[in-house]
C-alpha positions as CSV (number, residue, x, y, z in Angstrom):
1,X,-39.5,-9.6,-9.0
2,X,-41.5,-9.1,-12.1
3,X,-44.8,-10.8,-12.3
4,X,-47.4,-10.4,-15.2
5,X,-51.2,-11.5,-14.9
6,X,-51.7,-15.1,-14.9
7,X,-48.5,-16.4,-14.7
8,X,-45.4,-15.7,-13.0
9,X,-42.2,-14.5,-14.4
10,X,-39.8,-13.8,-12.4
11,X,-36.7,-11.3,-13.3
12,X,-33.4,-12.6,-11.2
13,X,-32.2,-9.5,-8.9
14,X,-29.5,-7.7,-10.1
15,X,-26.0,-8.7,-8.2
16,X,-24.0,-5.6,-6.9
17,X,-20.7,-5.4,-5.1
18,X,-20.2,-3.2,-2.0
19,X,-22.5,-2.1,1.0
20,X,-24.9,0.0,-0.7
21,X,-26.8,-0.4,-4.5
22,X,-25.9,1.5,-7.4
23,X,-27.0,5.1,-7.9
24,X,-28.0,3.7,-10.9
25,X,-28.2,0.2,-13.1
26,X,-28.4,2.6,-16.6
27,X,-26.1,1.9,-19.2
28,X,-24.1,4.9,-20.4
29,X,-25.6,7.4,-22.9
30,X,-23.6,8.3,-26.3
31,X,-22.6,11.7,-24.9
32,X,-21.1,10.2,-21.5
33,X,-18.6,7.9,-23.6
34,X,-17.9,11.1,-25.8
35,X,-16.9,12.7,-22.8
36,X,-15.1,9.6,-21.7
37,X,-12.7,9.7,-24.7
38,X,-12.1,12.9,-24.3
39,X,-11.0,13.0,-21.4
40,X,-8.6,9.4,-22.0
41,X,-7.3,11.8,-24.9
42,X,-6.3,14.6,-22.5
43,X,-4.9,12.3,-20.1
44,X,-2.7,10.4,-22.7
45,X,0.4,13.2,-23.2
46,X,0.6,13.5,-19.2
47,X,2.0,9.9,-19.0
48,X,-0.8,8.5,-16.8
49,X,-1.5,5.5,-18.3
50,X,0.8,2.7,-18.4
51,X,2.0,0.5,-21.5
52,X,1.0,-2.6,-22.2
53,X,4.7,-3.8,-21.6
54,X,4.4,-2.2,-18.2
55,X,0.8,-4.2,-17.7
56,X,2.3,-7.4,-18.5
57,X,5.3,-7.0,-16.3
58,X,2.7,-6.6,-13.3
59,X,0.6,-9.6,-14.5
60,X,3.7,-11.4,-14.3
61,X,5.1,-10.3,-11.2
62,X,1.5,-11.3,-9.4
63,X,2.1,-14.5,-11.2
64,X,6.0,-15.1,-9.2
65,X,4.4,-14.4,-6.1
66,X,1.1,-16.8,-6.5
67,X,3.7,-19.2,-7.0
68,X,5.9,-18.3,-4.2
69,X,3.3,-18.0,-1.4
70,X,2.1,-22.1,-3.1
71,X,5.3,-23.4,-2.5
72,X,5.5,-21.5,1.0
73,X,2.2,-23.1,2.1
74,X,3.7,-26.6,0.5
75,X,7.2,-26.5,3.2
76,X,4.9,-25.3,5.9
77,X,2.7,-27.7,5.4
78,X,5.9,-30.5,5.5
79,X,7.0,-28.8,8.4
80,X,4.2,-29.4,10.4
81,X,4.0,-33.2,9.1
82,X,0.9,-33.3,7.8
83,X,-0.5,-35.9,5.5
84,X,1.0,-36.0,2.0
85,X,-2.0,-36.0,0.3
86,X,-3.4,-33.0,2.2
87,X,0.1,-31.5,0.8
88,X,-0.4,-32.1,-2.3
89,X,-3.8,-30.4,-2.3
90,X,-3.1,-27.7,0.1
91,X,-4.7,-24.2,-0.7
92,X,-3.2,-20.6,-1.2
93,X,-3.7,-17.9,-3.4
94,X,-2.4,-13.8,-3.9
95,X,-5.5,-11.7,-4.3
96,X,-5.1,-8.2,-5.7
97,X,-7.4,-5.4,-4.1
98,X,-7.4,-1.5,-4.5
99,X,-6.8,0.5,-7.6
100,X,-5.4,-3.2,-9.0
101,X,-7.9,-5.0,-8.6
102,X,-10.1,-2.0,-10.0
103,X,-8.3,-1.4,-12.9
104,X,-7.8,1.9,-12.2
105,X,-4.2,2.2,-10.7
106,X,-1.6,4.8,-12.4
107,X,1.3,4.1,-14.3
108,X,4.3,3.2,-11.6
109,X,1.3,2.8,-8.9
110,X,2.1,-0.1,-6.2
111,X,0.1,-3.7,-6.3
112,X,-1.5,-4.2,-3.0
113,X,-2.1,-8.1,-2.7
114,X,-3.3,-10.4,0.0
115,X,-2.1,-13.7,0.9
116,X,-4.7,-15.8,2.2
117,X,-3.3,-19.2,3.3
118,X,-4.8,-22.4,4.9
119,X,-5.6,-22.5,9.0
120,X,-2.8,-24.7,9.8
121,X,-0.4,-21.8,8.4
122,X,-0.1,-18.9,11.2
123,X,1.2,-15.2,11.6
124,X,4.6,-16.0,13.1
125,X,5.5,-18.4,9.8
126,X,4.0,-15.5,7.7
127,X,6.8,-13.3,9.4
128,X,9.5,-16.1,9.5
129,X,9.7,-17.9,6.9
130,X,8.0,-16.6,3.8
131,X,10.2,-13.4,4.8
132,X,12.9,-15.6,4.8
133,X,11.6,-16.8,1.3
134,X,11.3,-13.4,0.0
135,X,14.9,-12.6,0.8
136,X,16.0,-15.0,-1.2
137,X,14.7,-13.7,-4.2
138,X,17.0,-11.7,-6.7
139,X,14.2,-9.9,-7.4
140,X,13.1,-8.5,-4.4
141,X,14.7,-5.6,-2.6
142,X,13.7,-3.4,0.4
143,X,11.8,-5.9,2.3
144,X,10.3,-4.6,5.4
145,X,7.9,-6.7,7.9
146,X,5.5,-4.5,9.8
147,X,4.8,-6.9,12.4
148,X,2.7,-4.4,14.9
149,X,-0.1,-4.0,12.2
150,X,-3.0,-5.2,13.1
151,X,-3.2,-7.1,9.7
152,X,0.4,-8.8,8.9
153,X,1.7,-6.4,6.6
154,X,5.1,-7.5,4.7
155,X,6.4,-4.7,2.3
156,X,8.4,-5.2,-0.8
157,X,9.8,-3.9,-3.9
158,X,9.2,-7.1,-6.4
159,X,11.3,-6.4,-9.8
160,X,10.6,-2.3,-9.4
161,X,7.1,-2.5,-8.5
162,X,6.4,-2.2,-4.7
């Protein structure tokens, strides 16, 4: 905190993500986004980064599964009787992680998503039936459970992206 003489000013601290702080807060210096251009330009003719047709097919391919794993959560949710209005407001959400969720991924690079799902819904329905859900969609091809992993892993190719 900063603090002057006679009263008290205090600067909030500075939020960072990860386990350690920042080498540094500094923003970058004219010659650093130079060299950042630069290096986009040199990058550009070796196909690297994707189009914006290509980014939109991903944002919409996250969107399809969102909604598949809500209406998963909803029938297991049925299935396990509970109340209706607990249905209707039952939780669920796909978060992205890795060079996704950075920003930083390749052209053609994988999504790597989580499912995180309500208590009531357990690994065996995560392995039964949304598998069984993802196998009925057109879109999906070479599914593959990997039911020994530690975390419950289901792998997928999801309209060309895996």
């Amino acid at each position: 905190p900063v603090t002057t003489q006679g009263s008290q000013q205090t600067e909030p601290p500075q939020k960072h993500y990860g386990i350690t702080s920042p080498i540094s807060l500094a923003a970058p210096k004219e010659t650093d986004c130079l060299l950042t251009q630069k290096l986009v330009e040199t990058l550009k003719p070796f196909g690297v980064f994707e189009e914006e047709e290509e980014l939109q097919c991903r944002i919409l391919i996250l969107g399809k599964l969102n909604n598949l794993v809500k209406e998963w959560i909803q029938e297991i949710s049925e299935s396990k009787n509970l109340p209706q209005s607990i249905i209707e407001n039952v939780g669920g959400k796909i978060f992205t992680f890795g060079s996704e969720r950075l920003g930083v991924h390749t052209k053609g690079a994988d999504i790597d998503a989580l499912c995180v799902a309500p208590r009531h819904v357990d690994r065996s329905d995560f392995f039964t039936s949304f598998y069984d859900k993802l196998k009925l969609q057109e879109e999906v091809k070479d599914l593959r459970a990997v039911e020994e992993a530690f975390v419950p892993v289901i792998k997928l190719c999801f309209d060309g992206i895996e």
